[in-house]
Every structure is written in structure tokens, then in C-alpha cells.
C-alpha positions, 0 to 999 in steps of 0.5 A, spaced: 500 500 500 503 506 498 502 512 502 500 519 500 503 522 504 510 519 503 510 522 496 508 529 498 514 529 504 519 526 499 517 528 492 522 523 490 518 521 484 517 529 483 521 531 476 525 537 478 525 545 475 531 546 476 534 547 469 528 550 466 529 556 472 536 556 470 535 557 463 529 562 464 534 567 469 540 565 464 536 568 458 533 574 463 540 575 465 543 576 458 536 579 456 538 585 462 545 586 459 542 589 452 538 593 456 540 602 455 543 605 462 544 611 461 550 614 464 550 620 469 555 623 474 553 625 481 554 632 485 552 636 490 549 642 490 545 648 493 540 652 490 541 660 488 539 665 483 541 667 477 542 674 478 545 678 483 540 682 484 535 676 487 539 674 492 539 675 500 542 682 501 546 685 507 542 691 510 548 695 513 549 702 516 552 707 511 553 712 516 555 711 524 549 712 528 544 710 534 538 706 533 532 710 535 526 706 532 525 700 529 519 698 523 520 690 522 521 685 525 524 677 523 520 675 518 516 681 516 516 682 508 517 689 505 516 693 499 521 696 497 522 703 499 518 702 505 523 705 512 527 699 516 529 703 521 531 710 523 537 713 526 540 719 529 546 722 529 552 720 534 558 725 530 559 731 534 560 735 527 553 733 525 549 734 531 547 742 530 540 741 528 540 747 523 547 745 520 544 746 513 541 752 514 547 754 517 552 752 511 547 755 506 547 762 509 556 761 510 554 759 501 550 766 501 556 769 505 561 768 500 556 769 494 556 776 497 563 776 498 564 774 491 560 779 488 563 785 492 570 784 489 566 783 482 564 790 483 572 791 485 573 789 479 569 793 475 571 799 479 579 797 477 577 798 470 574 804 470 579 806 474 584 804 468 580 806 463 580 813 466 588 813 467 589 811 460 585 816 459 588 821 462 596 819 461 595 819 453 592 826 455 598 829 459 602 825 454 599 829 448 601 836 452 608 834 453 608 832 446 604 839 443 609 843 448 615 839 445 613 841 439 612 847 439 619 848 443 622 845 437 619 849 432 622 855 437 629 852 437 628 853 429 627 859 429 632 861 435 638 856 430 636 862 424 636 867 428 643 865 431 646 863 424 644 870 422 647 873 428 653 869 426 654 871 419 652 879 422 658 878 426 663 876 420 661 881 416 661 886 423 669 883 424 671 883 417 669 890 417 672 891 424 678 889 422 679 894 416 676 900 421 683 898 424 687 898 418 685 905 417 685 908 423 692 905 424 694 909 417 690 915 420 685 915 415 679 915 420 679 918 426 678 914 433 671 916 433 670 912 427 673 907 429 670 907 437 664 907 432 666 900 428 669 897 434 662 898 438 658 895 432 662 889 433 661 889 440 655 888 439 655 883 434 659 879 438 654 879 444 647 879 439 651 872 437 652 870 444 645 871 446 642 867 440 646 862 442 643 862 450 636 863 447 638 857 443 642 852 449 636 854 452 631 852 448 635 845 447 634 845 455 628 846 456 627 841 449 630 835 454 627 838 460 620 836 457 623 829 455 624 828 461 618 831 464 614 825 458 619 820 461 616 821 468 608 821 467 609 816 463 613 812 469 607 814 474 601 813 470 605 806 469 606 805 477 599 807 478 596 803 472 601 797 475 599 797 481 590 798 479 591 792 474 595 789 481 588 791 485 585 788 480 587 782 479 587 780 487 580 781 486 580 776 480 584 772 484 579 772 491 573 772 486 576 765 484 577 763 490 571 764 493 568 760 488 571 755 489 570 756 497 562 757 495 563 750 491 566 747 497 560 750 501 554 748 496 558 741 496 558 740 503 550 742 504 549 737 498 553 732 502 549 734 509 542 733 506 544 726 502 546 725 509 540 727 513 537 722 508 540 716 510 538 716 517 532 712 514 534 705 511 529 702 507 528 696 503 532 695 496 527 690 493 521 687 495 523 681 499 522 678 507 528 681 513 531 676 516 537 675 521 536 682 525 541 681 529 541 688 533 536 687 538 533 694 540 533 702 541 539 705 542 545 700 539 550 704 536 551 702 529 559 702 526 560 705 518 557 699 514 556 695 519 552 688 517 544 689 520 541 683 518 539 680 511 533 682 505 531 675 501 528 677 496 520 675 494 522 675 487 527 669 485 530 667 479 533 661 482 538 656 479 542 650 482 550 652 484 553 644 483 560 643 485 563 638 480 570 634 481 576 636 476 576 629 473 568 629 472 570 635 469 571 634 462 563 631 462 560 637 463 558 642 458 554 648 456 547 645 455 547 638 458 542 636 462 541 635 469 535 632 474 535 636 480 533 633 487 531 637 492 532 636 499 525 636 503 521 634 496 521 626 496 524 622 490 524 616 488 530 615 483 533 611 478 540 613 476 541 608 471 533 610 467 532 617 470 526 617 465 523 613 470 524 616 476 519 620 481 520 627 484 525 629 480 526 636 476 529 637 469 535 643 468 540 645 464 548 647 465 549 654 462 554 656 465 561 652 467 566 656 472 574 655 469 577 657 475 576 652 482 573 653 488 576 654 495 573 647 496 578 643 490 571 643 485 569 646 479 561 650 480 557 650 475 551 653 474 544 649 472 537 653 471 530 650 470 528 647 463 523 650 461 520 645 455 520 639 462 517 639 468 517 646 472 520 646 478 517 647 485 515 654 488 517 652 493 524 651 494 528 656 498 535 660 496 539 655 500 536 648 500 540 643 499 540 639 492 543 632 489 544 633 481 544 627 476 548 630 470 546 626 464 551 623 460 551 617 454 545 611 453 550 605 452 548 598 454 548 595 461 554 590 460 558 595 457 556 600 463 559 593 467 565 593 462 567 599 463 566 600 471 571 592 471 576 596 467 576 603 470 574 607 464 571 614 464 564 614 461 563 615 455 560 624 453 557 626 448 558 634 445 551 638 446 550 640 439 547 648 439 543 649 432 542 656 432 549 656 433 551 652 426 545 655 423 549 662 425 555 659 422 553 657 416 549 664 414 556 667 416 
């Protein structure tokens, strides 16, 4: 009698399915080594903006002052122009509370100064004019006089060369008087007579030649007299024209102490306004790290941070230098978010959940402090859109895409220790672009 139960707990009789598993795991096997795998590279990294304009900014103190009233606290949001808070003066310079208006008056002080020496100025000319008036008067007597003693001395060089010929005739006539009287053929009163005659040519010759030694005198006594008034009408004019220009000179520098002035009250009203600091761009304050009234802040001390509310993000990822070559301008990368669940295959990302698709726009050449390269990843606006959610700052996991080559040749390549296999990012506008050109 045969027992079932014997069969059951032994199975002897039963055939074995050993092999056709073997062989159906075998072909499942060799089937999975043909399967795509794509090669992909994984970084780490943060999220950030892409412009410099969106991301958190300091908010610091641009004078030294004494905080007296705050409007926000940590975690408000603000628009921009909106007043963060308020300080007051702490430099003993600035203290005077009509210190504008103080200094406006000093502008106005020296704007009347100024206008004083131009009406010195003025009055200089004139005063030069009036000189110069007067000197080519005074030279234009002096010339008149000149001429008219030259004219005398003409009249007087005539005369006395009439005075000359009438003494040669006197002396011719003299010494024949003489002769005669010697051989008494005239008597002496003839000849006291002619001798008298004679006498009287010589001193008529005498006195033409004073009148005109007198004339060329007085001829260079007037010279003189020229010489001197153009030397004082010289001095005087010298030393207006030196009043003038120490006028013109203190007229430029009270220019230049009005424009200091003027400069000064601009820089005191600018100054005035920054009391009030107020939000650059709409944004959330955080991070305050002043804890009331009456701290007194330093030239450019940090005060706290301002996020803003409008965001451009973009992904900062650190890439190693081996990796390096594999990144390019264009390559796709899927970003995981910290805080946001994922599910993820890195060999078929395609079929992964919780993953967003960007793209690589930007490569940095230069290494960072921490021994790897940054590059720059945005949102693909033909995938799925990034959540609005993330902040600036969350941390990110990337998954750059490389080439799709079959499995065994993805465990070939990891037993041999080869690189993965990268393909370059073809950009059609580019050599549409070229081939115009």
C-alpha cells in the first residue's frame, strides 16, 4: 500500500525545475545586459539665483549712528522703499540741528563776498580806463609843448646863424676900421664907432646862442618831464591792474570756497537722508541681529539680511576636476531637492519620481576654495517646472546626464576603470549662425 503522504514529504518521484529556472534567469540575465543605462555623474549642490540682484542682501549702516526706532521685525516682508529703521546722529560735527541752514547762509556769505570784489573789479577798470585816459592826455601836452619848443629852437638856430654871419661881416669890417685908423685915415671916433658895432655883434651872437642852449634845455627838460608821467601813470596803472587782479584772484577763490560750501550742504542733506534705511527690493528681513533702541551702529556695519520675494533661482553644483571634462554648456541635469521626496533611478532617470529637469549654462574655469569646479544649472523650461517652493539655500543632489550605452558595457567599463563615455551638446542656432556667416 503506498502512502500519500510519503510522496508529498519526499517528492522523490517529483521531476525537478531546476534547469528550466536556470535557463529562464540565464536568458533574463543576458536579456538585462542589452538593456540602455544611461550614464550620469553625481554632485552636490545648493540652490541660488541667477542674478545678483535676487539674492539675500546685507542691510548695513552707511553712516555711524544710534538706533532710535525700529519698523520690522524677523520675518516681516517689505516693499521696497518702505523705512527699516531710523537713526540719529552720534558725530559731534553733525549734531547742530540747523547745520544746513547754517552752511547755506556761510554759501550766501561768500556769494556776497564774491560779488563785492566783482564790483572791485569793475571799479579797477574804470579806474584804468580813466588813467589811460588821462596819461595819453598829459602825454599829448608834453608832446604839443615839445613841439612847439622845437619849432622855437628853429627859429632861435636862424636867428643865431644870422647873428653869426652879422658878426663876420661886423669883424671883417672891424678889422679894416683898424687898418685905417692905424694909417690915420679915420679918426678914433670912427673907429670907437666900428669897434662898438662889433661889440655888439659879438654879444647879439652870444645871446642867440643862450636863447638857443636854452631852448635845447628846456627841449630835454620836457623829455624828461614825458619820461616821468609816463613812469607814474605806469606805477599807478601797475599797481590798479595789481588791485585788480587780487580781486580776480579772491573772486576765484571764493568760488571755489562757495563750491566747497554748496558741496558740503549737498553732502549734509544726502546725509540727513540716510538716517532712514529702507528696503532695496521687495523681499522678507531676516537675521536682525541688533536687538533694540539705542545700539550704536559702526560705518557699514552688517544689520541683518533682505531675501528677496522675487527669485530667479538656479542650482550652484560643485563638480570634481576629473568629472570635469563631462560637463558642458547645455547638458542636462535632474535636480533633487532636499525636503521634496524622490524616488530615483540613476541608471533610467526617465523613470524616476520627484525629480526636476535643468540645464548647465554656465561652467566656472577657475576652482573653488573647496578643490571643485561650480557650475551653474537653471530650470528647463520645455520639462517639468520646478517647485515654488524651494528656498535660496536648500540643499540639492544633481544627476548630470551623460551617454545611453548598454548595461554590460556600463559593467565593462566600471571592471576596467574607464571614464564614461560624453557626448558634445550640439547648439543649432549656433551652426545655423555659422553657416549664414
Amino acid at each position: 500500500m503506498q502512502l500519500k503522504s510519503f510522496d508529498k514529504i519526499y517528492q522523490i518521484r517529483k521531476r525537478s525545475r531546476v534547469k528550466r529556472w536556470f535557463l529562464f534567469i540565464l536568458l533574463a540575465g543576458i536579456v538585462t545586459l542589452f538593456l540602455p543605462w544611461t550614464q550620469n555623474i553625481k554632485v552636490k549642490g545648493n540652490v541660488s539665483s541667477l542674478y545678483q540682484s535676487q539674492r539675500p542682501q546685507q542691510l548695513n549702516s552707511p553712516i555711524p549712528g544710534r538706533i532710535i526706532k525700529w519698523n520690522v521685525k524677523n520675518g516681516d516682508y517689505v516693499s521696497k522703499g518702505d523705512t527699516l529703521l531710523q537713526l540719529s546722529e552720534i558725530k559731534e560735527d553733525y549734531m547742530d540741528p540747523l547745520l544746513v541752514q547754517r552752511t547755506e547762509e556761510q554759501v550766501d556769505a561768500k556769494i556776497g563776498v564774491r560779488e563785492f570784489y566783482k564790483a572791485k573789479v569793475g571799479t579797477a577798470k574804470n579806474q584804468l580806463e580813466a588813467l589811460n585816459a588821462a596819461r595819453e592826455l598829459k602825454l599829448n601836452q608834453i608832446k604839443i609843448k615839445i613841439s612847439q619848443l622845437n619849432n622855437k629852437l628853429v627859429g632861435e638856430e636862424a636867428e643865431l646863424s644870422a647873428a653869426v654871419n652879422e658878426l663876420k661881416l661886423s669883424e671883417d669890417q672891424f678889422a679894416r676900421q683898424k687898418k685905417m685908423y692905424d694909417e690915420g685915415l679915420v679918426s678914433l671916433t670912427q673907429f670907437q664907432q666900428r669897434s662898438i658895432s662889433y661889440q655888439n655883434s659879438i654879444a647879439k651872437k652870444t645871446a642867440y646862442e643862450n636863447k638857443v642852449s636854452q631852448t635845447k634845455q628846456e627841449i630835454i627838460n620836457t623829455q624828461i618831464e614825458q619820461n616821468a608821467v609816463t613812469q607814474d601813470y605806469n606805477e599807478k596803472l601797475s599797481k590798479i591792474e595789481g588791485e585788480r587782479f587780487q580781486s580776480m584772484g579772491q573772486i576765484e577763490g571764493s568760488d571755489g570756497d562757495i563750491a566747497k560750501l554748496q558741496n558740503q550742504v549737498a553732502n549734509y542733506k544726502a546725509r540727513q537722508g540716510l538716517y532712514f534705511i529702507i528696503a532695496s527690493q521687495d523681499g522678507q528681513i531676516v537675521q536682525l541681529n541688533k536687538a533694540g533702541i539705542g545700539e550704536v551702529l559702526k560705518d557699514g556695519e552688517n544689520i541683518g539680511t533682505i531675501v528677496p520675494t522675487k527669485v530667479d533661482y538656479a542650482v550652484e553644483i560643485y563638480v570634481r576636476p576629473v568629472d570635469l571634462p563631462l560637463i558642458k554648456e547645455g547638458q542636462r541635469v535632474m535636480c533633487i531637492f532636499d525636503g521634496f521626496p524622490a524616488i530615483v533611478f540613476s541608471g533610467w532617470p526617465d523613470s524616476s519620481y520627484g525629480v526636476f529637469t535643468g540645464k548647465v549654462i554656465a561652467v566656472e574655469s577657475n576652482i573653488s576654495p573647496n578643490g571643485l569646479f561650480k557650475a551653474l544649472v537653471v530650470e528647463d523650461k520645455n520639462e517639468k517646472r520646478w517647485p515654488t517652493k524651494i528656498k535660496m539655500g536648500t540643499g540639492t543632489q544633481g544627476i548630470a546626464i551623460l551617454n545611453d550605452v548598454p548595461i554590460w558595457y556600463e559593467l565593462w567599463r566600471n571592471i576596467n576603470g574607464f571614464p564614461p563615455d560624453y557626448y558634445e551638446v550640439s547648439n543649432t542656432k549656433s551652426t545655423k549662425d555659422e553657416k549664414g556667416k
